[in-house]
C-alpha positions as a printed NumPy array, in Angstrom:
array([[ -46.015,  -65.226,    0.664],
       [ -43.893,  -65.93 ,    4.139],
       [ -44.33 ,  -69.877,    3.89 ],
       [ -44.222,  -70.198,   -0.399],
       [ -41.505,  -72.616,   -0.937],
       [ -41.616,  -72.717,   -4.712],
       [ -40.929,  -69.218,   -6.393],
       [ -41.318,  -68.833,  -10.613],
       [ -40.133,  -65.974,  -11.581],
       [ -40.727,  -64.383,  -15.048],
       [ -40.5  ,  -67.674,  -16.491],
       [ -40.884,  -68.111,  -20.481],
       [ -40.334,  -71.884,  -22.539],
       [ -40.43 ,  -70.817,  -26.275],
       [ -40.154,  -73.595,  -28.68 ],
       [ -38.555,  -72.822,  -32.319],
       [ -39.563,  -73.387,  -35.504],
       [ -36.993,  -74.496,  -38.151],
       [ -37.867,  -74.491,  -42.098],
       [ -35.63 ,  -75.752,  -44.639],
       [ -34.55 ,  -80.001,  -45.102],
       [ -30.699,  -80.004,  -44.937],
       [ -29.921,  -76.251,  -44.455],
       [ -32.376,  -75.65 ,  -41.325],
       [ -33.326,  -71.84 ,  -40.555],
       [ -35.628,  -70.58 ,  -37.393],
       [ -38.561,  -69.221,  -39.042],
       [ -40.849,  -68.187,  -36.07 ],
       [ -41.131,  -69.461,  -32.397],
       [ -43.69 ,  -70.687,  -30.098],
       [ -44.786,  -68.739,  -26.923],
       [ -46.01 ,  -71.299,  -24.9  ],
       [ -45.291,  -69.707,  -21.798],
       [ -44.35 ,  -66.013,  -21.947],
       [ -43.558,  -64.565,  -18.489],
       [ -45.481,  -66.4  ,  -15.894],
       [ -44.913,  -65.141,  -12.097],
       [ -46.046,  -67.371,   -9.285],
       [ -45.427,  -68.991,   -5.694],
       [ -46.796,  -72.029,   -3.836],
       [ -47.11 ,  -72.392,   -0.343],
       [ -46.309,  -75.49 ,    1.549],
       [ -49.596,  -77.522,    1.154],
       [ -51.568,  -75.451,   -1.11 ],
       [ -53.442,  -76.422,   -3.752],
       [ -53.468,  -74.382,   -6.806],
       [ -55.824,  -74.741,   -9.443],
       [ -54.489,  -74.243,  -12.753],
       [ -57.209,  -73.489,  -15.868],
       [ -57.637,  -72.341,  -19.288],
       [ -58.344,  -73.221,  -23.217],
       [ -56.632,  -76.13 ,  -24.505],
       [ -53.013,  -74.284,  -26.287],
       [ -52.899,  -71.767,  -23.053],
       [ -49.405,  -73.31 ,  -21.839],
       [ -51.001,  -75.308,  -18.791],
       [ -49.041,  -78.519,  -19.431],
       [ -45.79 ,  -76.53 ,  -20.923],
       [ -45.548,  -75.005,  -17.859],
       [ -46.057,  -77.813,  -15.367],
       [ -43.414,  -79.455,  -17.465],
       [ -41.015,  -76.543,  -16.96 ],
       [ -41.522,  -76.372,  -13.252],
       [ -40.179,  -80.05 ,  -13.364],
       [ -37.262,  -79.107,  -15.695],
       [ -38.837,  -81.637,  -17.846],
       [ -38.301,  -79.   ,  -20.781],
       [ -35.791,  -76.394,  -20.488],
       [ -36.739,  -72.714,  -19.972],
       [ -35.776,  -70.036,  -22.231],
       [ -35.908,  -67.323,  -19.348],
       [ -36.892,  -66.858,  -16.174],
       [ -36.42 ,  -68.632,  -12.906],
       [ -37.837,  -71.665,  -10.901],
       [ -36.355,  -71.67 ,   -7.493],
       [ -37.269,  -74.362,   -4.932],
       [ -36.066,  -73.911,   -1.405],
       [ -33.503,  -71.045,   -2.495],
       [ -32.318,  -73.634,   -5.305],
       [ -32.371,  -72.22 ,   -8.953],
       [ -33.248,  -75.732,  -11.097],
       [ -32.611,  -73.395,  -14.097],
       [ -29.298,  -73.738,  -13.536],
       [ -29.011,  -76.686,  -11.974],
       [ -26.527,  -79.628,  -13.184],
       [ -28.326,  -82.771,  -13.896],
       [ -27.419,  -84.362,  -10.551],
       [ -28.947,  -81.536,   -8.924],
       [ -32.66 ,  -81.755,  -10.781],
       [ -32.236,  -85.076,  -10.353],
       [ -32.283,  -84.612,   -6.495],
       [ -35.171,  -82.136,   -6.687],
       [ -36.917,  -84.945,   -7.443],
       [ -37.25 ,  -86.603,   -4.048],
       [ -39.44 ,  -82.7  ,   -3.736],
       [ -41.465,  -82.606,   -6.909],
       [ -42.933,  -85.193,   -8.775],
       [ -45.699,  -85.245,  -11.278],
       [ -48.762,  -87.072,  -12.468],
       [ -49.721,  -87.577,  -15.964],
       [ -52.897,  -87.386,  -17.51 ],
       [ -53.243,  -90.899,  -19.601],
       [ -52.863,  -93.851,  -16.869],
       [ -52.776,  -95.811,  -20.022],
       [ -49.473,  -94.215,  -21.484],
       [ -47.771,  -93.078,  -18.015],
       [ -47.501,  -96.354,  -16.967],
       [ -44.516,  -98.819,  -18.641],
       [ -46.478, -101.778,  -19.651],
       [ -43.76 , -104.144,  -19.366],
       [ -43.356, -103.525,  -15.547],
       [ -45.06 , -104.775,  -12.941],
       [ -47.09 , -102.567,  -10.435],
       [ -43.787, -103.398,   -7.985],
       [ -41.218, -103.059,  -10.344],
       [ -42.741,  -99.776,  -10.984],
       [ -42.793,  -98.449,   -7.215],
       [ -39.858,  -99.876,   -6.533],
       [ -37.813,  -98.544,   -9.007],
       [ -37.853,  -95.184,   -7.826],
       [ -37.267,  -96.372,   -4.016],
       [ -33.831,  -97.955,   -4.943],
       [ -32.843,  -95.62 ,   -7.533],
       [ -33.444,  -92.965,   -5.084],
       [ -31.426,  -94.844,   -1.967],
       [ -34.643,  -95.146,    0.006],
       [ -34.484,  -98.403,    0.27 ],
       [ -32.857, -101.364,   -0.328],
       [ -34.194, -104.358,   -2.732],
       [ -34.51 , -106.397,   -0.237],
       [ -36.992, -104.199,    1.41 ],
       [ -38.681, -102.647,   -1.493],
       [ -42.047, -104.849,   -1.15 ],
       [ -42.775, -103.623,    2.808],
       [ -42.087, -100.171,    0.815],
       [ -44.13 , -100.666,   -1.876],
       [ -47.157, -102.628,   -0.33 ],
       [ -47.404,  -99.293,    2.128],
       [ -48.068,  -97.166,   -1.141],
       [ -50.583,  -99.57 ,   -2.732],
       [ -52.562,  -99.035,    0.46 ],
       [ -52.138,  -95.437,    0.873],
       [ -53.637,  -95.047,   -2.257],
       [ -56.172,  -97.602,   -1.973],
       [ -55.12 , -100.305,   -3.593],
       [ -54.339, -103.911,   -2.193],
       [ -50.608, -104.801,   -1.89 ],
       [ -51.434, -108.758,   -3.184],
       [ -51.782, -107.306,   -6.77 ],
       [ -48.166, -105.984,   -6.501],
       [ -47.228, -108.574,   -9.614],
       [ -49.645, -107.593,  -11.547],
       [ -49.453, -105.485,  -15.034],
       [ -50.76 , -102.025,  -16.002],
       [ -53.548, -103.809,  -18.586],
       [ -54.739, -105.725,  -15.94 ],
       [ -56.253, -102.853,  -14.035],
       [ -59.195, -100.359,  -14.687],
       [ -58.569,  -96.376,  -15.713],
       [ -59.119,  -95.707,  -12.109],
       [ -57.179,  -98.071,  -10.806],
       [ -54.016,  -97.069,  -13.259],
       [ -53.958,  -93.831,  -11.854],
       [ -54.005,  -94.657,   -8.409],
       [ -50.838,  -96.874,   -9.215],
       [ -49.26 ,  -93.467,  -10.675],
       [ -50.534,  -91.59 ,   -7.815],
       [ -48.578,  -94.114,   -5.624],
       [ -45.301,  -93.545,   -7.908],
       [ -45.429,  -89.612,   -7.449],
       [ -45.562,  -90.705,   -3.442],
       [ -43.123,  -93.182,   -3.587],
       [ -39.931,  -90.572,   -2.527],
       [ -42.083,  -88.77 ,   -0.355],
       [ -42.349,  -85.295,   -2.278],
       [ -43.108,  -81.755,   -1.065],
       [ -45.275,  -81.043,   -4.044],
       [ -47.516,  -82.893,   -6.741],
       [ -48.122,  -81.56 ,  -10.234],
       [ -51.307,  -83.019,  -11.41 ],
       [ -51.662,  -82.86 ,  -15.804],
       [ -55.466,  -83.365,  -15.921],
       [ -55.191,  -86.344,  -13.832],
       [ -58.997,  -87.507,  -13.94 ],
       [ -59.822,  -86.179,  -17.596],
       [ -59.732,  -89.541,  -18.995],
       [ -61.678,  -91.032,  -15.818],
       [ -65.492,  -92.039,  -15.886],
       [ -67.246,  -89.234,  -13.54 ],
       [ -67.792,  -91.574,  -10.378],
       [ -64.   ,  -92.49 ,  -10.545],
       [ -62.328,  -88.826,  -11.206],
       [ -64.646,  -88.117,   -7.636],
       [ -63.031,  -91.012,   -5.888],
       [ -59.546,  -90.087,   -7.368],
       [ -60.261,  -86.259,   -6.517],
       [ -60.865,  -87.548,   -2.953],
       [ -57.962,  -89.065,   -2.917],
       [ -55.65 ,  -86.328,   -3.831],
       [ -57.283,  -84.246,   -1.184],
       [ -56.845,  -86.228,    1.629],
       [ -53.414,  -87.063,    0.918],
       [ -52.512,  -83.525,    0.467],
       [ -54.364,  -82.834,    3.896],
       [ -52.298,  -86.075,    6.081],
       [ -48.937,  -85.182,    4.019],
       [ -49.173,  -81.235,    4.252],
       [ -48.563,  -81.649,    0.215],
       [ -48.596,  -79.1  ,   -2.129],
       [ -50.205,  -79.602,   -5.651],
       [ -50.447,  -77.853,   -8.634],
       [ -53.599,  -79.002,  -10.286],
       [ -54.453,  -78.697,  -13.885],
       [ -58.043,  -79.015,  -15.455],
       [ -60.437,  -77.381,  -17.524],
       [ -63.529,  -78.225,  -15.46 ],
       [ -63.992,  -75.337,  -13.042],
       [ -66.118,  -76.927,  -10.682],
       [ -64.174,  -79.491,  -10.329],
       [ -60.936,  -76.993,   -9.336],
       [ -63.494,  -75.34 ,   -7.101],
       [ -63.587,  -78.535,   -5.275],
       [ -60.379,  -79.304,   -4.551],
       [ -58.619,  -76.19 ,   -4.866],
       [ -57.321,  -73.217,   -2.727],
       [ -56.425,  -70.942,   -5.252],
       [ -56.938,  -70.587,   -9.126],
       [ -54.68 ,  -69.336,  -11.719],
       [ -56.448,  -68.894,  -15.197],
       [ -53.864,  -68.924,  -17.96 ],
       [ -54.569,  -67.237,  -21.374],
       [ -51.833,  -67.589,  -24.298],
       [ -48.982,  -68.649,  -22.091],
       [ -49.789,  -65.958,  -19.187],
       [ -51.657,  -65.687,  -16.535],
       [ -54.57 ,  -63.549,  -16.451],
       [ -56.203,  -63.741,  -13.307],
       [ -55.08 ,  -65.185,  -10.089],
       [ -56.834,  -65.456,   -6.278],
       [ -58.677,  -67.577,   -3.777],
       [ -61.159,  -70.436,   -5.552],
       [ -63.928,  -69.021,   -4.312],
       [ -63.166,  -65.062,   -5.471],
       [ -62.418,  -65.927,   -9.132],
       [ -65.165,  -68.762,   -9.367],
       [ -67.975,  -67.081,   -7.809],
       [ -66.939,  -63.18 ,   -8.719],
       [ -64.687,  -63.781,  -11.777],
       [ -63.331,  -60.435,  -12.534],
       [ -61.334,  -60.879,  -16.083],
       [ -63.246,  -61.18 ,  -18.998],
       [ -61.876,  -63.993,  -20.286],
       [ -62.694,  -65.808,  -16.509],
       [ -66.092,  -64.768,  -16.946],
       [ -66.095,  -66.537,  -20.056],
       [ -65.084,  -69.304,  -18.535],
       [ -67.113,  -69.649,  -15.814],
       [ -70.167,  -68.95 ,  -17.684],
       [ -69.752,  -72.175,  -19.569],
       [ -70.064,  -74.05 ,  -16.324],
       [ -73.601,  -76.192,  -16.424],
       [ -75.648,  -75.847,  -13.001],
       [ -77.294,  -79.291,  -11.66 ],
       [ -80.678,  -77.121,  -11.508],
       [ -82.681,  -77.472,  -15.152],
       [ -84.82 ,  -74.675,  -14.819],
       [ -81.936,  -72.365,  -14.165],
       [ -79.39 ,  -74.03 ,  -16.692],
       [ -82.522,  -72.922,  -19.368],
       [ -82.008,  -69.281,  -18.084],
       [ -78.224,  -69.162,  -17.621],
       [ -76.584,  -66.846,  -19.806],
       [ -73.568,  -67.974,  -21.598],
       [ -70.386,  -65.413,  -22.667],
       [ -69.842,  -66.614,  -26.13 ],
       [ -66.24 ,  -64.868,  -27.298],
       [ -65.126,  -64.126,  -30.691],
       [ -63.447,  -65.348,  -32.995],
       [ -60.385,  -68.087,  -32.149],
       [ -57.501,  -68.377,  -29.356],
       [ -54.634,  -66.199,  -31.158],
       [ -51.827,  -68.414,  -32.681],
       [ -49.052,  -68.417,  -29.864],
       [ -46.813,  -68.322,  -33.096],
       [ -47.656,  -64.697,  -33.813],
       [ -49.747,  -63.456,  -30.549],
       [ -51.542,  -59.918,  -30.438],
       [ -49.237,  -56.505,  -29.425],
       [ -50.634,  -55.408,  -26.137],
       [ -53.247,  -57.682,  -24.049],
       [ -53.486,  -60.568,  -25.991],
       [ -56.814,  -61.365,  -25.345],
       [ -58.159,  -58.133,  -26.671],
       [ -59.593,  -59.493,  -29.805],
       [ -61.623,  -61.076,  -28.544],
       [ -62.554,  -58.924,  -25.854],
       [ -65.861,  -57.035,  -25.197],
       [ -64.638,  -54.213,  -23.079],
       [ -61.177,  -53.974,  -25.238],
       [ -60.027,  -50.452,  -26.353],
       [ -57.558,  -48.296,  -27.809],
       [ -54.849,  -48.525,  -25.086],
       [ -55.581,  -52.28 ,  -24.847],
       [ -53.563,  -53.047,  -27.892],
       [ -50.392,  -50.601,  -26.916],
       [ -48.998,  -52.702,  -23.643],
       [ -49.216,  -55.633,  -21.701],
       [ -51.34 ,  -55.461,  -18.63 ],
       [ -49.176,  -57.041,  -15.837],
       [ -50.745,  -59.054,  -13.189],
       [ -51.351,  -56.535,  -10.694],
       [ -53.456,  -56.461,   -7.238],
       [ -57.122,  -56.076,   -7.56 ],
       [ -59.596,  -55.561,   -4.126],
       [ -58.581,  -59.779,   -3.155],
       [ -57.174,  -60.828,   -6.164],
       [ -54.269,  -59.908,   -8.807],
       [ -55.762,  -59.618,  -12.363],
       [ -53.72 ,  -58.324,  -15.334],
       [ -56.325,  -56.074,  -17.328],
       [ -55.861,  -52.338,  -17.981],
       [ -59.875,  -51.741,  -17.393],
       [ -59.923,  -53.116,  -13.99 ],
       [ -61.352,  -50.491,  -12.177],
       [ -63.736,  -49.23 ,  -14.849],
       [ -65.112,  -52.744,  -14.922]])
């Protein structure tokens, strides 16, 4: 991509697993992300899905550096943050920051909604104290929120409300991309719409990038550009919203989508669902080859021998051996 300012390159965060009280031995490791490729261009958003254990949230961690990486590469702007000195992550930060997905636990409930803004203003040098409420009442409205409940405290506010303050945070240094952790999963369904609203219409005025993880595919059709579904730690199928939500080429996408419920009763009654086999694979010990092919309807002999790589399909990239004879 010409304009893609953040690059991930082969990029793996295994986790491992010691046995043993006082004479501690590695006994295994967890894959939770196992050689993801990927680029974002300047005010895209990406929509990032899968099952619950796929290495969504590891991996939005390790773009921040919030965990370290065991291989690979994040590069933003030509900087390498996986070799960056602490001073130097720390100044990615005016370009990346991230929203959680519990406004109840994100949020430090001993701080006031401007002690929380402006803490990252001053810390940051972009402004001094003694102009950190201007600063900080601008936020509160950009995100919808009145500046005269600035000395107010997280429990004081609704779910909604909570995030928009967190929303506000991520804005505060003026950033060049958003990662969004399930960011309205917690959210009653009239307030994820508002907050999904939101997020769009900031991304559109700001020319923001955001990387935005769910497991409710119409609700990443919505808001999103593209779509990367993630299967144990890699991705499986990447391409335009529409493509993989309307014509979902990998098996395990079709799975997915499937699931989705349609407004229409008569045609929910009819809608065939793709119900796979069996359990998610332990990312502990996953399957040689394609590691979905246990649970795969179209699997064969050469599935279990190598790993598909995510190659170009027609308008898409899809990593699947069987792609053309599907």
């Amino acid at each position: 991509m010409a304009d893609s300012f953040l690059h991930l390159t082969d990029v793996k965060t295994h986790f491992p697993i010691h046995d043993g009280f006082l004479f501690k031995k590695q006994s295994g490791t967890v894959k939770a992300v196992d050689g993801v490729n990927l680029e974002i261009k300047r005010g895209e958003v990406l929509g990032l899905v899968g099952e619950s254990g796929c290495g969504k949230s590891t991996l939005a961690r390790t773009i921040m550096q919030l965990v370290p990486t065991t291989a690979g590469t994040v590069v933003l702007e030509g900087k390498n943050l996986t070799t960056g000195t602490a001073n130097e992550i720390q100044d990615m930060r005016h370009d990346m920051q991230m929203v959680f997905q519990d406004p109840y636990a994100s949020l430090n409930p001993r701080m006031t909604v401007f002690a929380t803004l402006a803490e990252p203003l001053i810390v940051h040098g972009i402004c001094k104290a003694s102009e950190a409420t201007e600063h900080v009442a601008e936020l509160m409205e950009t995100v919808g929120l009145a500046s005269r409940f600035m000395q107010k405290y997280p429990h004081e506010f609704s779910g909604g409300q909570r995030q928009r303050i967190a929303i506000a945070r991520a804005l505060a240094l003026k950033p060049k991309i958003i990662i969004a952790d399930e960011p309205v999963s917690a959210l009653d369904v009239s307030i994820q719409a508002q907050i999904l609203n939101l997020l769009s219409e900031l991304c559109r005025k700001m020319n923001l990038a955001l990387i935005f993880i769910a497991h409710d595919l119409s609700v990443v059709k919505h808001i999103s550009d593209r779509v990367a579904v993630m299967y144990l730690g890699r991705i499986v199928e990447l391409g335009s919203a529409f493509d993989v939500i309307e014509n979902p080429h990998h098996p395990y996408t079709r799975a997915l989508v499937s699931a989705i419920p349609t407004p229409d009763p008569a045609a929910e009654r009819n809608r065939q669902r793709i119900v796979l086999a069996g359990d998610p694979p332990s990312p502990i010990n996953p399957p040689a080859g394609c590691a979905f092919h246990p649970r795969c309807q179209y699997a064969q002999g050469h599935c279990k021998g190598s790993v598909p790589p995510l190659a170009a399909w027609k308008s898409r990239e899809v990593a699947c051996l069987r792609s053309e004879e599907i």
